[in-house]
KOLLO-923292 format. One record per residue: residue number from 1; residue in three letters; x, y, z of N, C-alpha, C in turn. Coordinates in pm, 1 decimal. Layout:
residues N
{nupa NUM; "ala"; {X; Y; Z}; {X; Y; Z}; {X; Y; Z}};
...
//
This chain:
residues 72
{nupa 1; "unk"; {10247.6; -8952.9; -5144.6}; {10211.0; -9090.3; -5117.6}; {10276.3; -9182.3; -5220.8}};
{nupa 2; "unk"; {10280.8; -9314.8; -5165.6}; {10352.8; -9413.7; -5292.9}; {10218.2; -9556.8; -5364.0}};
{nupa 3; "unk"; {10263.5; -9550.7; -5414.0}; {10208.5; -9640.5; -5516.1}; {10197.8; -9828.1; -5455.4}};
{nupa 4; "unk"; {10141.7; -9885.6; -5420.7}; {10132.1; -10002.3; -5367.4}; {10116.1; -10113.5; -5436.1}};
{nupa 5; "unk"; {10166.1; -10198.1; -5437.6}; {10105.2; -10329.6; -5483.9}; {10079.6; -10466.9; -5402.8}};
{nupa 6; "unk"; {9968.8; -10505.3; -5447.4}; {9872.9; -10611.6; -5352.0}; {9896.5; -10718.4; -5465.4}};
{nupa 7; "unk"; {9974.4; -10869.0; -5380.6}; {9935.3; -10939.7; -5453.9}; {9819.5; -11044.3; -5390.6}};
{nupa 8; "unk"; {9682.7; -11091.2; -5473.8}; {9607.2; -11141.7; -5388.6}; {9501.8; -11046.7; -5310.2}};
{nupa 9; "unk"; {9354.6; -11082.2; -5381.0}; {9207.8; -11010.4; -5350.8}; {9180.4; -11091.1; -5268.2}};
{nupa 10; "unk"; {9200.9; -11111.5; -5175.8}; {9168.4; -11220.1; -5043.8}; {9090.1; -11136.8; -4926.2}};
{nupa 11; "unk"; {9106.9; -11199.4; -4856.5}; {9035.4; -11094.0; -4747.3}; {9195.9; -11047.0; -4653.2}};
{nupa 12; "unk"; {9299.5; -11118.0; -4701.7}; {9391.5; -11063.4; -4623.0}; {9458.2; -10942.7; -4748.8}};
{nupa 13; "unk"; {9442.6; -10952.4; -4858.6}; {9503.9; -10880.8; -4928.1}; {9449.4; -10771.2; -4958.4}};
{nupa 14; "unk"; {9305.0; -10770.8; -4998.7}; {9203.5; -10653.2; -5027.7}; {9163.2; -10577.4; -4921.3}};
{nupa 15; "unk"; {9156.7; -10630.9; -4816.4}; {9192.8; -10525.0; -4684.9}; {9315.2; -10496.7; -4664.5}};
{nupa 16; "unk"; {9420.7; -10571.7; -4703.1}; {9529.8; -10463.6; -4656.5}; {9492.2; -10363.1; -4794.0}};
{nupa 17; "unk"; {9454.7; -10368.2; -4934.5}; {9478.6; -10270.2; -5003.8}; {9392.3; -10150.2; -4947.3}};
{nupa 18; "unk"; {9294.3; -10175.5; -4951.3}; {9175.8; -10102.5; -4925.7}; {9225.0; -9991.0; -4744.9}};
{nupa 19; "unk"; {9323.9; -10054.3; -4699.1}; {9339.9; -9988.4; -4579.0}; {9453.4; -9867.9; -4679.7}};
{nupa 20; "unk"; {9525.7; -9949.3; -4696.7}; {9619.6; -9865.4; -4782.1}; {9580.0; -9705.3; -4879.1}};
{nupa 21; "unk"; {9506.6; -9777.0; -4971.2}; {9415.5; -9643.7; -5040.9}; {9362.7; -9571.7; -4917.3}};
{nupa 22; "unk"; {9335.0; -9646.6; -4791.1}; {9254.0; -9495.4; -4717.4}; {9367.2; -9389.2; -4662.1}};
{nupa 23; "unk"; {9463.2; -9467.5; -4641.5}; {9571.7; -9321.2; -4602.0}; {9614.3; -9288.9; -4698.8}};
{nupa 24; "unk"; {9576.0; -9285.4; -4818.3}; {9575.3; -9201.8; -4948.9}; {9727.5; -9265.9; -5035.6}};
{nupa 25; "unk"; {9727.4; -9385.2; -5054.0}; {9818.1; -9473.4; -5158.2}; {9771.3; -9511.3; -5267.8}};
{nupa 26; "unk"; {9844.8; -9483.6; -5372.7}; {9713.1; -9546.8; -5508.0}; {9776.6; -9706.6; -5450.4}};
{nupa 27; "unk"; {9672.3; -9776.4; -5494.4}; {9714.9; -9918.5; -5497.6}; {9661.5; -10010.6; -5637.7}};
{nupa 28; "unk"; {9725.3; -10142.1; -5653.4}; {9668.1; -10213.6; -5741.5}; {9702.0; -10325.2; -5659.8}};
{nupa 29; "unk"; {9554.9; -10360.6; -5672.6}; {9568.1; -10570.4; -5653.7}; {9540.7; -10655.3; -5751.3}};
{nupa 30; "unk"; {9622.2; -10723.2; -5793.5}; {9651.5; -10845.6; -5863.7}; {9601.3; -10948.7; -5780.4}};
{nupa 31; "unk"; {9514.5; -11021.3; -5853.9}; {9467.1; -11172.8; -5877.1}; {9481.3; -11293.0; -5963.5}};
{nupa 32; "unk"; {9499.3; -11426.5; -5909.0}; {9494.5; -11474.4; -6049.0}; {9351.4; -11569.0; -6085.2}};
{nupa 33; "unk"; {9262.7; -11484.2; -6014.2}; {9097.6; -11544.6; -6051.5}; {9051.3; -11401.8; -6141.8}};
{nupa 34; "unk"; {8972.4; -11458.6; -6281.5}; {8899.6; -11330.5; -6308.1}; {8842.6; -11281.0; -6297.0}};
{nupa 35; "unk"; {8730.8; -11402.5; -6201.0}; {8587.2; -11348.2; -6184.9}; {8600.7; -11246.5; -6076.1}};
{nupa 36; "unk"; {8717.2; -11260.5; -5966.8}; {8712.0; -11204.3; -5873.9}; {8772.2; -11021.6; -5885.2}};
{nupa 37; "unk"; {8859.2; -11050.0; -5998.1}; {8894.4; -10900.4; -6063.6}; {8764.3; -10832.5; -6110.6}};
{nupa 38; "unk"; {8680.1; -10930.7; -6171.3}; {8589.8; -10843.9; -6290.5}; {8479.8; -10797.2; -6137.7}};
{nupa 39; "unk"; {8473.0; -10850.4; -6040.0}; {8356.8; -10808.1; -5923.0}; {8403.5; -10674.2; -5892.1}};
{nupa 40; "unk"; {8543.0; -10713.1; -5864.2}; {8568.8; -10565.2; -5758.2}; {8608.6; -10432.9; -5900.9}};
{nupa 41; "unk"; {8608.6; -10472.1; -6016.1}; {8616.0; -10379.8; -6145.3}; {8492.6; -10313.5; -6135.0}};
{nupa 42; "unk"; {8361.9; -10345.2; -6105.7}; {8274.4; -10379.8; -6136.1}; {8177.8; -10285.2; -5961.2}};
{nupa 43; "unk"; {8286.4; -10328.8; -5898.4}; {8270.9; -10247.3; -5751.7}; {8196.7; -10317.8; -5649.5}};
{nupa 44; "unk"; {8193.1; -10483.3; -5662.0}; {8187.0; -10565.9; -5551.7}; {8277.8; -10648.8; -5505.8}};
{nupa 45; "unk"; {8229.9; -10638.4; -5366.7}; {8328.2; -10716.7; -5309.7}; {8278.5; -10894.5; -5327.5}};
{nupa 46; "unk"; {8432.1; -10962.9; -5336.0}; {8395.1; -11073.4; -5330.2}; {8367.8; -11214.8; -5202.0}};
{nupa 47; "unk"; {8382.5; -11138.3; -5100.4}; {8317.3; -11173.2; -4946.5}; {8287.1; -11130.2; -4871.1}};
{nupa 48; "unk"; {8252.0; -11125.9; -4769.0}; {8190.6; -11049.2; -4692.6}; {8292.1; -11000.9; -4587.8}};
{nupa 49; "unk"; {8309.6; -10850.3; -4556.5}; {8406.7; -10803.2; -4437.9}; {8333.4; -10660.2; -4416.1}};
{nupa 50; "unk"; {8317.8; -10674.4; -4298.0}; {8257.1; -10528.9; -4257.2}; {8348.9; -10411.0; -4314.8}};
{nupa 51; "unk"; {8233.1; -10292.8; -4388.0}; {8306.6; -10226.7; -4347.2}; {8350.2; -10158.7; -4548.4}};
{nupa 52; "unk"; {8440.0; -10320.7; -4565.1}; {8490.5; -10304.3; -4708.0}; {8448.8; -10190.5; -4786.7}};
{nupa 53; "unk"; {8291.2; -10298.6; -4862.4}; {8244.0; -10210.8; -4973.9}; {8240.7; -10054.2; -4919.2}};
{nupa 54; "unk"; {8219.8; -9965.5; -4808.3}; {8217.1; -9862.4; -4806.0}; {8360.9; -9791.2; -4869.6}};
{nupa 55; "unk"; {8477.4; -9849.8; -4806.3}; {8610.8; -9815.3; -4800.1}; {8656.4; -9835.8; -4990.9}};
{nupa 56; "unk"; {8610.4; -9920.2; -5039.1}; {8640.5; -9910.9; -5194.2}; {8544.0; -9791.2; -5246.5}};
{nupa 57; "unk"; {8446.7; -9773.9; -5207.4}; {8347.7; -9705.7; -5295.2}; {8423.6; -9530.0; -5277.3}};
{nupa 58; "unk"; {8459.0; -9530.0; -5133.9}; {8520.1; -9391.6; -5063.9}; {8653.9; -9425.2; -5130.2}};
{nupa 59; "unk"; {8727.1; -9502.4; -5176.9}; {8908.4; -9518.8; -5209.8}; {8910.1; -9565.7; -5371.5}};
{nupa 60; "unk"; {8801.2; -9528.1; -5430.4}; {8806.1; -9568.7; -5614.4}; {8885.9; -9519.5; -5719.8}};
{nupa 61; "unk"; {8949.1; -9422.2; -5691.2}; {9002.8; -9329.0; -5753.1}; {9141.9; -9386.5; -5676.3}};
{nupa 62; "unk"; {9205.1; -9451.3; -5599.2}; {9327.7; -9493.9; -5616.8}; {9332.6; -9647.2; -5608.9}};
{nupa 63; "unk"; {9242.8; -9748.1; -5597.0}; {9212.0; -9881.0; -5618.2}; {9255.5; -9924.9; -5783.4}};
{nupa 64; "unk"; {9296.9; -10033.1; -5817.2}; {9318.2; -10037.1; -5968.1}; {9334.7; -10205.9; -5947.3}};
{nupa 65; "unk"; {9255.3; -10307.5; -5990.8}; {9275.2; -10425.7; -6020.6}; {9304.0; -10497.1; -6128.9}};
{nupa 66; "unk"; {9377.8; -10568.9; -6148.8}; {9462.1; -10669.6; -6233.9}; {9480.5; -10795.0; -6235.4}};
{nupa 67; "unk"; {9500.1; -10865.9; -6327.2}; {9527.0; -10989.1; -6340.7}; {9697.1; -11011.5; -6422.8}};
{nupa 68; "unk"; {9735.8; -10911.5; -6432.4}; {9886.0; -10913.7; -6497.3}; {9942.3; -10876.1; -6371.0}};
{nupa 69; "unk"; {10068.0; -10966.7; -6342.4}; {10189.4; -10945.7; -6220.4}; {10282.4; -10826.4; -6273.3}};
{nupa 70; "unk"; {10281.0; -10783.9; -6443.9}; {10318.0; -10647.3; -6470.3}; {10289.0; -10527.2; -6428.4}};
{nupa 71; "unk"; {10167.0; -10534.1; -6373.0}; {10094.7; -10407.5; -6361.8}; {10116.5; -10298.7; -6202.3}};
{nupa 72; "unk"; {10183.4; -10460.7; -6148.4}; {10182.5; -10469.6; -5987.1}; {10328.5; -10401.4; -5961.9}};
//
């Protein structure tokens, strides 16, 4: 599998990551809000989408969030 990068915890970005980690991609999403890094660090989601929080809690071990565009 390859390594992904998400830029943007949106609901268009954190579902595409979160789809991503499920066919087994590590991923990292980059944000440039902190509060919204430190939620999903933290293991919440920051809106509501069916479904999500299960898919991070099941995909944690290749999820990785950031606020550096280095990391991505």
């Amino acid at each position: 599998m390859r390594k992904v990068g998400i830029f943007g915890a949106g609901w268009v970005g954190l579902v595409t990551g979160v789809c991503f980690a499920e066919l087994g991609h590590d991923v990292v999403v980059r944000d440039v809000v902190p509060e919204k890094i430190e939620s999903l660090r933290a293991g919440r989601v920051p809106f509501h989408e069916d479904g999500v929080p299960e898919l991070l809690t099941r995909n944690a071990e290749r999820l990785t969030y950031t606020l550096d565009s280095e990391d991505v």
